[in-house]
Backbone as XML, in Angstrom:
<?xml version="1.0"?>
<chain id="A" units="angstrom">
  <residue number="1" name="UNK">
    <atom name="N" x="-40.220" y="-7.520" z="61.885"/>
    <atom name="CA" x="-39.585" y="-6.417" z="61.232"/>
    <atom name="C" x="-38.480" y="-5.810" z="62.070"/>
  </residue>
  <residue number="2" name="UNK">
    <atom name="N" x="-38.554" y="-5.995" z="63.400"/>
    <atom name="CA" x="-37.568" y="-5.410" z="64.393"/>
    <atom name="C" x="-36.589" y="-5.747" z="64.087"/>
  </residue>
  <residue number="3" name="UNK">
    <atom name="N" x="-35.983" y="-7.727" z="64.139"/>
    <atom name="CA" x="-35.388" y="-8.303" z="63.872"/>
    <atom name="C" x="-34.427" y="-8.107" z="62.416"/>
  </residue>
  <residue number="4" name="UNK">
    <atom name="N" x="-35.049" y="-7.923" z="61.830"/>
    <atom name="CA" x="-34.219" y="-7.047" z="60.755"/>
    <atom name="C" x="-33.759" y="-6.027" z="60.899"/>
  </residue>
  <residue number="5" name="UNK">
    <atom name="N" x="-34.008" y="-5.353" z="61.558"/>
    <atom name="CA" x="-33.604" y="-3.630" z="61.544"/>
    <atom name="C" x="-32.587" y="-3.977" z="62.023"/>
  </residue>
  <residue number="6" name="UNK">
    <atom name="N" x="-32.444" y="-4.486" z="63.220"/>
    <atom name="CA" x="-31.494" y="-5.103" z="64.468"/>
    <atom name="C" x="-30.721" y="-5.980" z="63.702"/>
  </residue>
  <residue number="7" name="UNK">
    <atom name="N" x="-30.367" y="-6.570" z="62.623"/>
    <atom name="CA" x="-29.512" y="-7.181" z="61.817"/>
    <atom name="C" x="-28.545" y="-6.259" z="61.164"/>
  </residue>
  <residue number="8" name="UNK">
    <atom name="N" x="-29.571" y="-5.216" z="60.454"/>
    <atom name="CA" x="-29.083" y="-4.371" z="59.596"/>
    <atom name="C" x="-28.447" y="-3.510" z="60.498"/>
  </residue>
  <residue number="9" name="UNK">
    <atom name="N" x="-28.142" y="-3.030" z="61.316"/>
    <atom name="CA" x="-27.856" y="-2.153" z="62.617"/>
    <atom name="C" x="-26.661" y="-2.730" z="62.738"/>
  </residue>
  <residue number="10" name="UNK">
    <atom name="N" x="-26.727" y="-3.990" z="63.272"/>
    <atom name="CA" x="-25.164" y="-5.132" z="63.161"/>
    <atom name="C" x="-24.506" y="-4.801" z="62.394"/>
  </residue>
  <residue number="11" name="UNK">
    <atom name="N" x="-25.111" y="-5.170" z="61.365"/>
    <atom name="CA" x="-23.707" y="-5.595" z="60.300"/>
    <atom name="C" x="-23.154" y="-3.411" z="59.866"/>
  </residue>
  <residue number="12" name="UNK">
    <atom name="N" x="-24.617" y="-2.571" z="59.614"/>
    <atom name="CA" x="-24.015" y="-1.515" z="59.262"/>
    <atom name="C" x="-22.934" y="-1.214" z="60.330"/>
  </residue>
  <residue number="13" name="UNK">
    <atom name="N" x="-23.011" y="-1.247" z="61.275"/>
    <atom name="CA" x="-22.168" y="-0.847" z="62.957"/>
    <atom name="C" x="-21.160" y="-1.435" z="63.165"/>
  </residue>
  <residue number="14" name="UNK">
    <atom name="N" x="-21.271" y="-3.028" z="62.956"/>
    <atom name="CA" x="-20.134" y="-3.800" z="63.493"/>
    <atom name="C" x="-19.209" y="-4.482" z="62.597"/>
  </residue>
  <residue number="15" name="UNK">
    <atom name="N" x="-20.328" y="-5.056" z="61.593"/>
    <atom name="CA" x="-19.663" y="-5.966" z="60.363"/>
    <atom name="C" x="-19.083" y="-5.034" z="59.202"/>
  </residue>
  <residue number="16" name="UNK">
    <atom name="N" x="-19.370" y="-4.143" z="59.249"/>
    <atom name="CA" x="-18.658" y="-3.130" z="57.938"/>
    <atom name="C" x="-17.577" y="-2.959" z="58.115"/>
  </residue>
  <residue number="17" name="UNK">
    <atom name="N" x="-17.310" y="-2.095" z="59.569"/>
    <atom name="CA" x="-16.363" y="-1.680" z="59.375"/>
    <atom name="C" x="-15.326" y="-2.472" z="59.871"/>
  </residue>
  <residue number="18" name="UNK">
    <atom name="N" x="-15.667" y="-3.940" z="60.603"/>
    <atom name="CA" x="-14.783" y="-4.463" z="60.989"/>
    <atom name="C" x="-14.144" y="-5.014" z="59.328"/>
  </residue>
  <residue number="19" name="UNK">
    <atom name="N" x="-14.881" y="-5.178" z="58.638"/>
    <atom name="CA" x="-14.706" y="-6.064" z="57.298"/>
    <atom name="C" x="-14.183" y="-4.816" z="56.018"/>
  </residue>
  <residue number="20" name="UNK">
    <atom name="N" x="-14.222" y="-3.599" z="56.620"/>
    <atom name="CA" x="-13.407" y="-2.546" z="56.151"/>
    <atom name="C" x="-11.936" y="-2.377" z="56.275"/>
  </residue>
  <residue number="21" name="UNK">
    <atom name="N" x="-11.806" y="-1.694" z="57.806"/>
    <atom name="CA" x="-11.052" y="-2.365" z="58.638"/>
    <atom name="C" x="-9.667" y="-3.403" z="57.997"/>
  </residue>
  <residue number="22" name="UNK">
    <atom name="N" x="-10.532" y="-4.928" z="58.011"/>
    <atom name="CA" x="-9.791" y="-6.257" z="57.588"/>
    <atom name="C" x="-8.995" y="-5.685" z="55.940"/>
  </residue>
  <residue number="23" name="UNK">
    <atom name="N" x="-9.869" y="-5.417" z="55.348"/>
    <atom name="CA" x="-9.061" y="-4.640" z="53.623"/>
    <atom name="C" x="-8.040" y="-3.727" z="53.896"/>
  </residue>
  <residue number="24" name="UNK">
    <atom name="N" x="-8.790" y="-2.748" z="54.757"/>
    <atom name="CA" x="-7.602" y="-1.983" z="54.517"/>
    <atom name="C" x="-6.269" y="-2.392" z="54.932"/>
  </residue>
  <residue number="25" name="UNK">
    <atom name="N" x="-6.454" y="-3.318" z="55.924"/>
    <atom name="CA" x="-4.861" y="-3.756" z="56.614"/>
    <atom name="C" x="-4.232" y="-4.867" z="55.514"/>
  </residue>
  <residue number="26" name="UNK">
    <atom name="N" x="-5.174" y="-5.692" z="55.006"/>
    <atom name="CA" x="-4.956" y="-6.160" z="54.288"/>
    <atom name="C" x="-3.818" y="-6.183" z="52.581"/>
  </residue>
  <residue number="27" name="UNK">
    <atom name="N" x="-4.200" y="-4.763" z="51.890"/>
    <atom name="CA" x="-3.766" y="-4.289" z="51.303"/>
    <atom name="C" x="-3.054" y="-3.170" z="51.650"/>
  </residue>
  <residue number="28" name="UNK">
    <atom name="N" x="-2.848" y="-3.053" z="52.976"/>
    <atom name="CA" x="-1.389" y="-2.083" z="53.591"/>
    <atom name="C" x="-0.472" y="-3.506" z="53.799"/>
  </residue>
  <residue number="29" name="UNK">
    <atom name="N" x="-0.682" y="-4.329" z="53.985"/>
    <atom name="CA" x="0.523" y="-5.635" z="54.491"/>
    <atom name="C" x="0.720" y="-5.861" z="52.794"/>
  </residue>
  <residue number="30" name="UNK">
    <atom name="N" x="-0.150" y="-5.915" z="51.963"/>
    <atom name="CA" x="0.258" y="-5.924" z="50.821"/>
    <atom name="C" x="1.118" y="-5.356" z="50.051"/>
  </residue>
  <residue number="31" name="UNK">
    <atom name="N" x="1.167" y="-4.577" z="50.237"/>
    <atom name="CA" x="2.191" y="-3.611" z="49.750"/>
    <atom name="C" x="2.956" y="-3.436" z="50.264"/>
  </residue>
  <residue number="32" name="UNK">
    <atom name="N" x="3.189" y="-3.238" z="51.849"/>
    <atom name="CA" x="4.763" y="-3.925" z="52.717"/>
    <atom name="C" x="5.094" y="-5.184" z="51.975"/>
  </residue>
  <residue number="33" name="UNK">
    <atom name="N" x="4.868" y="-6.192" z="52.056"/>
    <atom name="CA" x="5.695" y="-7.229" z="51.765"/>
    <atom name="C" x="5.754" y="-7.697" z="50.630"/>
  </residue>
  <residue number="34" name="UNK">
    <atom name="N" x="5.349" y="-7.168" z="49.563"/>
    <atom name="CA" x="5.898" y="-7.149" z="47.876"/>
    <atom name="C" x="6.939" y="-5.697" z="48.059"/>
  </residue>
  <residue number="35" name="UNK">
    <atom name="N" x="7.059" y="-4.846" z="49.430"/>
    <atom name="CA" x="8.197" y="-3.883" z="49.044"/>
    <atom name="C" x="9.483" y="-4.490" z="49.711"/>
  </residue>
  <residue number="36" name="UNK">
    <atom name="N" x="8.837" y="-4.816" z="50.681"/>
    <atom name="CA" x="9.977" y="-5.874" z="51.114"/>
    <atom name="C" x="10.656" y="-7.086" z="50.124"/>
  </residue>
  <residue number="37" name="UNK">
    <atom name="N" x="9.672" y="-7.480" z="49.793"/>
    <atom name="CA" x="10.386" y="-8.814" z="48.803"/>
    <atom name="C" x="10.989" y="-8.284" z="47.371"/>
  </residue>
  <residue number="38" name="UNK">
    <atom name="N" x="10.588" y="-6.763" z="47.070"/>
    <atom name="CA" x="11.344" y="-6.609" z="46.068"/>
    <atom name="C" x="13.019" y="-6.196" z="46.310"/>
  </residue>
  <residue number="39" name="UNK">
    <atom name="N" x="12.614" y="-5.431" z="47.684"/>
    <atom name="CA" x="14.131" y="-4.958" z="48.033"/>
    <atom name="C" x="14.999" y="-5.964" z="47.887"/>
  </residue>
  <residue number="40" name="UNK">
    <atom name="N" x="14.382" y="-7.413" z="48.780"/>
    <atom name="CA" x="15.305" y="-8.496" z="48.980"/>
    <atom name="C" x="15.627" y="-8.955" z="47.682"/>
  </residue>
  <residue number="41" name="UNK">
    <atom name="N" x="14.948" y="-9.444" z="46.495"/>
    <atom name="CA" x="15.459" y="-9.784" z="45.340"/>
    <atom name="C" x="16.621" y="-8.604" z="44.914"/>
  </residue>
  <residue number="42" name="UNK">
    <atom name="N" x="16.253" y="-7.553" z="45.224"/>
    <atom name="CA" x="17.528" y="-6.641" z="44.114"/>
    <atom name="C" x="18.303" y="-6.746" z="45.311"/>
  </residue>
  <residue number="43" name="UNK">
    <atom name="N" x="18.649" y="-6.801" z="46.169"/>
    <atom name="CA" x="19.981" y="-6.925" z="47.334"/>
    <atom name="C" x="20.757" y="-8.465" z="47.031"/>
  </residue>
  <residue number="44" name="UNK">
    <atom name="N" x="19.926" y="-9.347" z="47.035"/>
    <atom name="CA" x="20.175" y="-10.754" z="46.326"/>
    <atom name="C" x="20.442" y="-10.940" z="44.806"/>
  </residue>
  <residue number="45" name="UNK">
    <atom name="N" x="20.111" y="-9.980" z="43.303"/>
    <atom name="CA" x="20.469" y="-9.818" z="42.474"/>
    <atom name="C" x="21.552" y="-9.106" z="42.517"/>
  </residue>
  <residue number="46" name="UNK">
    <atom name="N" x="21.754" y="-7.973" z="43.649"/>
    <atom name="CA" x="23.317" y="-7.046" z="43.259"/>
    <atom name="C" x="24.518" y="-7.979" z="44.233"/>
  </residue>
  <residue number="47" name="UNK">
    <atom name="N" x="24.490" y="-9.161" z="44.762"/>
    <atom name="CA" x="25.572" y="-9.780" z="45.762"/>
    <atom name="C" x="25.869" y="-10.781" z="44.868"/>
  </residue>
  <residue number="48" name="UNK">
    <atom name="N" x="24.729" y="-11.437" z="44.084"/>
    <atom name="CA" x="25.239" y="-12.679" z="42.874"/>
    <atom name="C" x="25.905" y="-12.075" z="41.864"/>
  </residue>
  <residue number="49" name="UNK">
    <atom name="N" x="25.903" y="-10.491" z="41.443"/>
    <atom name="CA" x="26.210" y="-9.829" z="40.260"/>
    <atom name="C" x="27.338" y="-9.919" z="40.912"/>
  </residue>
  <residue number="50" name="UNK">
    <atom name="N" x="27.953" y="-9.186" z="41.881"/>
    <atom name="CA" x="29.465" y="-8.881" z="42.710"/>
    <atom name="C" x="29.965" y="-10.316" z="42.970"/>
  </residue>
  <residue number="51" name="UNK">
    <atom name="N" x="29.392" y="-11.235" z="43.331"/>
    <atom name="CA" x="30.247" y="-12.329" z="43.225"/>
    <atom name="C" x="30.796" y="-12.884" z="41.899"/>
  </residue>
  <residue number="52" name="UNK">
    <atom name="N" x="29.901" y="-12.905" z="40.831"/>
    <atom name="CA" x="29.946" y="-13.328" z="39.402"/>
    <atom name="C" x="31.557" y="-12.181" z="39.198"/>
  </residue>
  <residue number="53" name="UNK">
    <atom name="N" x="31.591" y="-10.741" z="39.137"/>
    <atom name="CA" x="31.997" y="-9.848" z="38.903"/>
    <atom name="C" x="33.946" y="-10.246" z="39.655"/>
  </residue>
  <residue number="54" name="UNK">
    <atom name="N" x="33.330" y="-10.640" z="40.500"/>
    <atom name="CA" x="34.584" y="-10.844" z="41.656"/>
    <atom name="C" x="35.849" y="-12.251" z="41.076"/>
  </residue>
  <residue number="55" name="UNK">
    <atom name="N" x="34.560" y="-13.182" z="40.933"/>
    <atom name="CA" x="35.092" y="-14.838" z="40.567"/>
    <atom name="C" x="35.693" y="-14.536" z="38.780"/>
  </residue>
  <residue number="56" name="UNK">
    <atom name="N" x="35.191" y="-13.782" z="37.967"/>
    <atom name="CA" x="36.007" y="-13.454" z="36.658"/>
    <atom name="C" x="36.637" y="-12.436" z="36.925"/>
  </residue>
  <residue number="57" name="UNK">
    <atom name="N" x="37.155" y="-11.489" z="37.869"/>
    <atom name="CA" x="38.452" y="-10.902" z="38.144"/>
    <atom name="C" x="39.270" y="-11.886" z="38.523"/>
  </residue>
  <residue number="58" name="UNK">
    <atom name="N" x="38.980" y="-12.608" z="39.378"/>
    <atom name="CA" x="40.178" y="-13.726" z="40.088"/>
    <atom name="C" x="40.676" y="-14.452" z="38.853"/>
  </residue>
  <residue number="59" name="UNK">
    <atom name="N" x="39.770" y="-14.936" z="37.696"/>
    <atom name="CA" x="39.935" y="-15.858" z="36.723"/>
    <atom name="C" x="40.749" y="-14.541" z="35.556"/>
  </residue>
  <residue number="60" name="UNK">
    <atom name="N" x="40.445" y="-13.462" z="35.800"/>
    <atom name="CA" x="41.493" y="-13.064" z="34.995"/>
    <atom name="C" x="42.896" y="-13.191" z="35.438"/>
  </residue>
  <residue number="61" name="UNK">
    <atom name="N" x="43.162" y="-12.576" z="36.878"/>
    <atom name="CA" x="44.103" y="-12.621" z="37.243"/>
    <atom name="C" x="44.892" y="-13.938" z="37.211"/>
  </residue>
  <residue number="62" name="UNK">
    <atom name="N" x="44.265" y="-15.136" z="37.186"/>
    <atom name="CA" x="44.960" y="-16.492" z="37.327"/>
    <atom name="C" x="45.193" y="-16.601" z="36.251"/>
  </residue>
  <residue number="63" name="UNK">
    <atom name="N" x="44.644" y="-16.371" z="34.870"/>
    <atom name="CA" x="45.102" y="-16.275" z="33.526"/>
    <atom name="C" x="45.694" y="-15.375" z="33.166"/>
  </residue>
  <residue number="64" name="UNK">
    <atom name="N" x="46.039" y="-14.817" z="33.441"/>
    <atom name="CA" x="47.575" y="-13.481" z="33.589"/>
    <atom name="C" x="48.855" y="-14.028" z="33.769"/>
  </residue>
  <residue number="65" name="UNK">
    <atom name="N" x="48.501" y="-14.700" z="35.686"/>
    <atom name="CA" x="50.110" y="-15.688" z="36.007"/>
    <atom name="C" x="50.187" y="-16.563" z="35.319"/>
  </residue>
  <residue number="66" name="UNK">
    <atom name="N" x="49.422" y="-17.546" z="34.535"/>
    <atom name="CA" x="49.664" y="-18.320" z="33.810"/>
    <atom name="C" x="50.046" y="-17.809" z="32.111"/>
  </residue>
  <residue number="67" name="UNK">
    <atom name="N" x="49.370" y="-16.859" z="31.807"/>
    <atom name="CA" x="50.059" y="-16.760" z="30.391"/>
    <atom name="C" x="51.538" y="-16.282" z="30.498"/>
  </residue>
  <residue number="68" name="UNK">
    <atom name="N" x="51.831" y="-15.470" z="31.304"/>
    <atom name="CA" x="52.972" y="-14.335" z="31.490"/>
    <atom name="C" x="54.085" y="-15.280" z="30.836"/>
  </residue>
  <residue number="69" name="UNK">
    <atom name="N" x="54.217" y="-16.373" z="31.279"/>
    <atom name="CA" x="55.408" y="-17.206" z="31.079"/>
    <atom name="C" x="55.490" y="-18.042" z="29.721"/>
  </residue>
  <residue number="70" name="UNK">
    <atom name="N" x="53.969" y="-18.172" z="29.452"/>
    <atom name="CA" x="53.735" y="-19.124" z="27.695"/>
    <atom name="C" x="53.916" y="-17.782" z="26.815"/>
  </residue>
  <residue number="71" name="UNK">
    <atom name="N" x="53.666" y="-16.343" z="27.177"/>
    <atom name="CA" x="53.947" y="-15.044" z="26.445"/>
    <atom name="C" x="54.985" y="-15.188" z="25.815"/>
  </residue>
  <residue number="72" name="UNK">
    <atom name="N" x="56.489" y="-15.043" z="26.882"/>
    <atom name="CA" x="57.484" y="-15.038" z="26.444"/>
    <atom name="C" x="57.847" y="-15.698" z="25.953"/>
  </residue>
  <residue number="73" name="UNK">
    <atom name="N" x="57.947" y="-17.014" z="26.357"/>
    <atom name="CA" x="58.619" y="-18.240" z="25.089"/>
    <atom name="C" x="57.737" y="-18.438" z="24.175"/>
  </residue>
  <residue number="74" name="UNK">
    <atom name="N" x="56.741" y="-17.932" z="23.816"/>
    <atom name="CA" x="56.014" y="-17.836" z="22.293"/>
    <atom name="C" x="56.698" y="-16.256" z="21.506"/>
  </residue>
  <residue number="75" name="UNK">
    <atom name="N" x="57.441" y="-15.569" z="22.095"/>
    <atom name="CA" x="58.108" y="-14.386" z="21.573"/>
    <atom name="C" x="59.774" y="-15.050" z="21.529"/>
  </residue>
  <residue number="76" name="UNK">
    <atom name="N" x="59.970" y="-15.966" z="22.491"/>
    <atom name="CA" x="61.549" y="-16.505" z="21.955"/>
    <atom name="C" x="61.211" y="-17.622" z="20.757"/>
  </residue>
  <residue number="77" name="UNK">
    <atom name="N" x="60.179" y="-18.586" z="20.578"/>
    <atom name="CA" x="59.797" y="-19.254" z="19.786"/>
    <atom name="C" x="59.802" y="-18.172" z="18.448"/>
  </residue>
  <residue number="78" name="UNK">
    <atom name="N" x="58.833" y="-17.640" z="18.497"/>
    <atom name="CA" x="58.641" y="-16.510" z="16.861"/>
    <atom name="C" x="60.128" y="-15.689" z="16.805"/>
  </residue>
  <residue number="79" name="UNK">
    <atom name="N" x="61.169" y="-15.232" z="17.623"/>
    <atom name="CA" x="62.068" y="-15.078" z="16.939"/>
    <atom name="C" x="63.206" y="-15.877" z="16.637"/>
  </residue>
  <residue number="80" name="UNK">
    <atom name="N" x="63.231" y="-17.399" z="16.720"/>
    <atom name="CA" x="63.898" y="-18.123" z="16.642"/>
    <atom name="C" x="63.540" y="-18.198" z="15.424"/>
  </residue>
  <residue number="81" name="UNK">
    <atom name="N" x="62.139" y="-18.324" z="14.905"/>
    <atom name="CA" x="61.553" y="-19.158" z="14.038"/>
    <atom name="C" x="61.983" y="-17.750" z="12.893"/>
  </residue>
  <residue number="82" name="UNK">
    <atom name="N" x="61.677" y="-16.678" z="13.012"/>
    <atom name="CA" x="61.910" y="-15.360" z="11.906"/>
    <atom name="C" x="62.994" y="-15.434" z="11.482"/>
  </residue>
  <residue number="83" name="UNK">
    <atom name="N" x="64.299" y="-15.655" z="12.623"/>
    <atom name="CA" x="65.640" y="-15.468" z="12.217"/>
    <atom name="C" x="66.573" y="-16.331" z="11.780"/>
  </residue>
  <residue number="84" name="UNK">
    <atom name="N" x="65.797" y="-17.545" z="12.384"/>
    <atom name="CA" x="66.735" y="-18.258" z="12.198"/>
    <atom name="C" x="66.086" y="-19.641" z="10.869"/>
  </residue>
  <residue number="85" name="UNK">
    <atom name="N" x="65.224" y="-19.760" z="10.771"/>
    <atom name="CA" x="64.107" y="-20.556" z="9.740"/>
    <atom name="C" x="63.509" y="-20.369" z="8.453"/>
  </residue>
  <residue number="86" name="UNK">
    <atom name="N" x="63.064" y="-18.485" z="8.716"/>
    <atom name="CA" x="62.504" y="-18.114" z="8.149"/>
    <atom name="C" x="63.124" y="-16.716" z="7.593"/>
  </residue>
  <residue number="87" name="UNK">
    <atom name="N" x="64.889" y="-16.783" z="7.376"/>
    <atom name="CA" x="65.247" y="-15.615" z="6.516"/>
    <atom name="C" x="64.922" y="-15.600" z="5.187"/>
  </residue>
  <residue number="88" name="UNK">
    <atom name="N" x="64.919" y="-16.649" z="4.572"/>
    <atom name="CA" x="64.597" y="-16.436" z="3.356"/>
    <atom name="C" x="63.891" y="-17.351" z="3.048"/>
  </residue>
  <residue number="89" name="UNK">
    <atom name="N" x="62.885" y="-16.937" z="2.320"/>
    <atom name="CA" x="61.058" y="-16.863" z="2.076"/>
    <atom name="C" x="60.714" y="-17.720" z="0.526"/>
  </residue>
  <residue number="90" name="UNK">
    <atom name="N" x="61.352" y="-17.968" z="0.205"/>
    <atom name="CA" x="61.722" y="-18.576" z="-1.470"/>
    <atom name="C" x="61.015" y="-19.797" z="-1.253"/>
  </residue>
  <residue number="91" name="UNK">
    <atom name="N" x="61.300" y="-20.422" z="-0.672"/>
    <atom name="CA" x="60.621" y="-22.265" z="-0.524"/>
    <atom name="C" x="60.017" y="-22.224" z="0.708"/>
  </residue>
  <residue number="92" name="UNK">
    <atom name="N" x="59.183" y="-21.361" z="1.061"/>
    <atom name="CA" x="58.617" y="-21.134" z="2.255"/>
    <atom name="C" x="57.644" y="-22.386" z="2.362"/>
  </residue>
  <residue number="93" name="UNK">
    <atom name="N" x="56.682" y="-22.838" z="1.015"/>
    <atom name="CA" x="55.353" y="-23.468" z="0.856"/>
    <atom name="C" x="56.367" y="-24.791" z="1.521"/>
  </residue>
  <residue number="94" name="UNK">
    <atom name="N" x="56.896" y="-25.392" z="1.112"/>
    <atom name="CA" x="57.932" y="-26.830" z="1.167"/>
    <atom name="C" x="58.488" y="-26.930" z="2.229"/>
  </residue>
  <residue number="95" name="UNK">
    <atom name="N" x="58.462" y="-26.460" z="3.333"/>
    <atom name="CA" x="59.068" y="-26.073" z="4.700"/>
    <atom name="C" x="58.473" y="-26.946" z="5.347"/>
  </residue>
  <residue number="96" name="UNK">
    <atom name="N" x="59.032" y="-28.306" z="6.398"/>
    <atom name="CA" x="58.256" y="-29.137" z="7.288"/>
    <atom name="C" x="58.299" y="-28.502" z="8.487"/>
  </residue>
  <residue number="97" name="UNK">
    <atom name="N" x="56.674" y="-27.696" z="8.694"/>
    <atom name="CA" x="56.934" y="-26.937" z="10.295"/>
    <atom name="C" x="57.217" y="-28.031" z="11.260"/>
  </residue>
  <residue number="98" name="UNK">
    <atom name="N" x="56.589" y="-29.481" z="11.194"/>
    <atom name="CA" x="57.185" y="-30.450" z="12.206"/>
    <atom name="C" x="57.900" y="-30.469" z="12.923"/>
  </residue>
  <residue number="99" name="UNK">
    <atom name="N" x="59.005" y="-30.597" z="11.332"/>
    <atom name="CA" x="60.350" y="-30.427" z="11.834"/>
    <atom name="C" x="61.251" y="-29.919" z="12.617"/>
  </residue>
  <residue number="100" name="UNK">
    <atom name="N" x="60.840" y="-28.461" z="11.802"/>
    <atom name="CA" x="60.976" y="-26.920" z="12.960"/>
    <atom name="C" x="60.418" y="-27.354" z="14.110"/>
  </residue>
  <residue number="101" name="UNK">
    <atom name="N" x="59.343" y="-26.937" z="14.639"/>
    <atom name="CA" x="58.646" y="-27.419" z="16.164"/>
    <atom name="C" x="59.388" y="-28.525" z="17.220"/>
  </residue>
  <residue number="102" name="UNK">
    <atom name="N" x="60.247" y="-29.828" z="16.100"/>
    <atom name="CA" x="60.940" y="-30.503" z="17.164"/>
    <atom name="C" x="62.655" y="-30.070" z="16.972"/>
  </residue>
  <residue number="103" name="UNK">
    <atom name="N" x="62.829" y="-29.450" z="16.334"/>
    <atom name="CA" x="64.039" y="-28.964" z="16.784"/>
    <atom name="C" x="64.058" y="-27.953" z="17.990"/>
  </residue>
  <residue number="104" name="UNK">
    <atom name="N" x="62.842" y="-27.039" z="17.506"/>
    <atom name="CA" x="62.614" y="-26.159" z="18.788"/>
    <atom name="C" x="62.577" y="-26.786" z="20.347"/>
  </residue>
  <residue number="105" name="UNK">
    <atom name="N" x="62.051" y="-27.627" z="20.144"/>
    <atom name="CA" x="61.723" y="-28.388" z="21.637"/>
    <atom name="C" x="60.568" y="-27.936" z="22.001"/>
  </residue>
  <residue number="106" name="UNK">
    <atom name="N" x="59.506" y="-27.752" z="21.020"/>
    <atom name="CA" x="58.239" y="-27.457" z="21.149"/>
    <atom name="C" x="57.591" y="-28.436" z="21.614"/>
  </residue>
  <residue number="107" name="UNK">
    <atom name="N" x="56.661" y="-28.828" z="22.761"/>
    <atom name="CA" x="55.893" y="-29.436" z="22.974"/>
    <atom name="C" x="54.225" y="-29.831" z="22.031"/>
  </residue>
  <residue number="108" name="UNK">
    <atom name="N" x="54.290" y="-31.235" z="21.509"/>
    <atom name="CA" x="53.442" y="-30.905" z="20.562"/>
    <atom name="C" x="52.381" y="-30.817" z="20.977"/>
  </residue>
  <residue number="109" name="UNK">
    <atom name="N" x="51.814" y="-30.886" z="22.588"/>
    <atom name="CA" x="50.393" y="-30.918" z="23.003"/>
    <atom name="C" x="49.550" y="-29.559" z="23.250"/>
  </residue>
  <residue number="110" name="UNK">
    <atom name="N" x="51.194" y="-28.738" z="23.441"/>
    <atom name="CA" x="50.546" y="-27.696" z="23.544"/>
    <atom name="C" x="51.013" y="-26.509" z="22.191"/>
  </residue>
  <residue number="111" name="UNK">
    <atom name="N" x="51.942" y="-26.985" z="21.362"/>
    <atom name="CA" x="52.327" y="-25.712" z="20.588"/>
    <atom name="C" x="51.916" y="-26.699" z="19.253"/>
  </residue>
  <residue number="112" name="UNK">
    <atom name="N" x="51.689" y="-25.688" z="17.987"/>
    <atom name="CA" x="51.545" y="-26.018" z="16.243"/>
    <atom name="C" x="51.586" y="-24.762" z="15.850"/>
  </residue>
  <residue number="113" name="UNK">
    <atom name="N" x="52.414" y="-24.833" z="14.759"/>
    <atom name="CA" x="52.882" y="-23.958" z="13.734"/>
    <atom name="C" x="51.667" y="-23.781" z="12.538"/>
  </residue>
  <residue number="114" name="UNK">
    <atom name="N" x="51.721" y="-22.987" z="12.265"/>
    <atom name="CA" x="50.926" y="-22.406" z="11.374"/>
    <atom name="C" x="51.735" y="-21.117" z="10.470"/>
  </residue>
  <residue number="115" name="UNK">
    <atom name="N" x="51.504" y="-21.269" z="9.003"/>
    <atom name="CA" x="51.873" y="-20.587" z="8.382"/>
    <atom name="C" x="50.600" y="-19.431" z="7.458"/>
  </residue>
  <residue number="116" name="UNK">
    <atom name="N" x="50.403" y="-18.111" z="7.679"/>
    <atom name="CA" x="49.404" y="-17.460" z="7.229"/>
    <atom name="C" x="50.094" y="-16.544" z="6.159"/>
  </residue>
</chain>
């Protein structure tokens, strides 16, 4: 019967609280490092957002210098085409835009006429 007491003495004395102890640190590291790993995901979600954010500013800006110049000669094109093609509107349907387009010196890969 001693032998038991002297067990129970152990574990109440030594094994509890060491195995108390072990939890509680346990679920304190727990909660550090899911706070840690959440920080790191949203620091790593807001640097992919700013890069994403960054790389379609640049892509606007490169599609800016590039339209600037197809802008204007699509505004000398439409008033060539208003004033000089399209004064009078009578046989408009019967009109070969083709035609128009290679007199213009329209490139056909990149320009087509359309009538709305």
């Amino acid at each position: 019967m001693k032998i038991t007491s002297i067990n129970k003495q152990l574990f109440q004395n030594i094994v509890s609280p060491v195995i108390l102890g072990l939890l509680i640190i346990g679920i304190f590291s727990y909660k550090n490092t899911q706070t840690i790993l959440s920080i790191n995901n949203e620091t790593e979600q807001n640097f992919i957002y700013d890069e994403i954010r960054s790389f379609i500013e640049l892509q606007f800006v490169a599609l800016s210098i590039i339209e600037e110049p197809m802008e204007q000669q699509m505004r000398n094109y439409s008033d060539k085409i208003v004033n000089k093609y399209f004064q009078n509107t009578v046989s408009i349907e019967n009109i070969n835009l083709n035609d128009i387009r290679d007199k213009l010196g329209m490139d056909t890969e990149v320009f087509d006429l359309y009538l709305n």
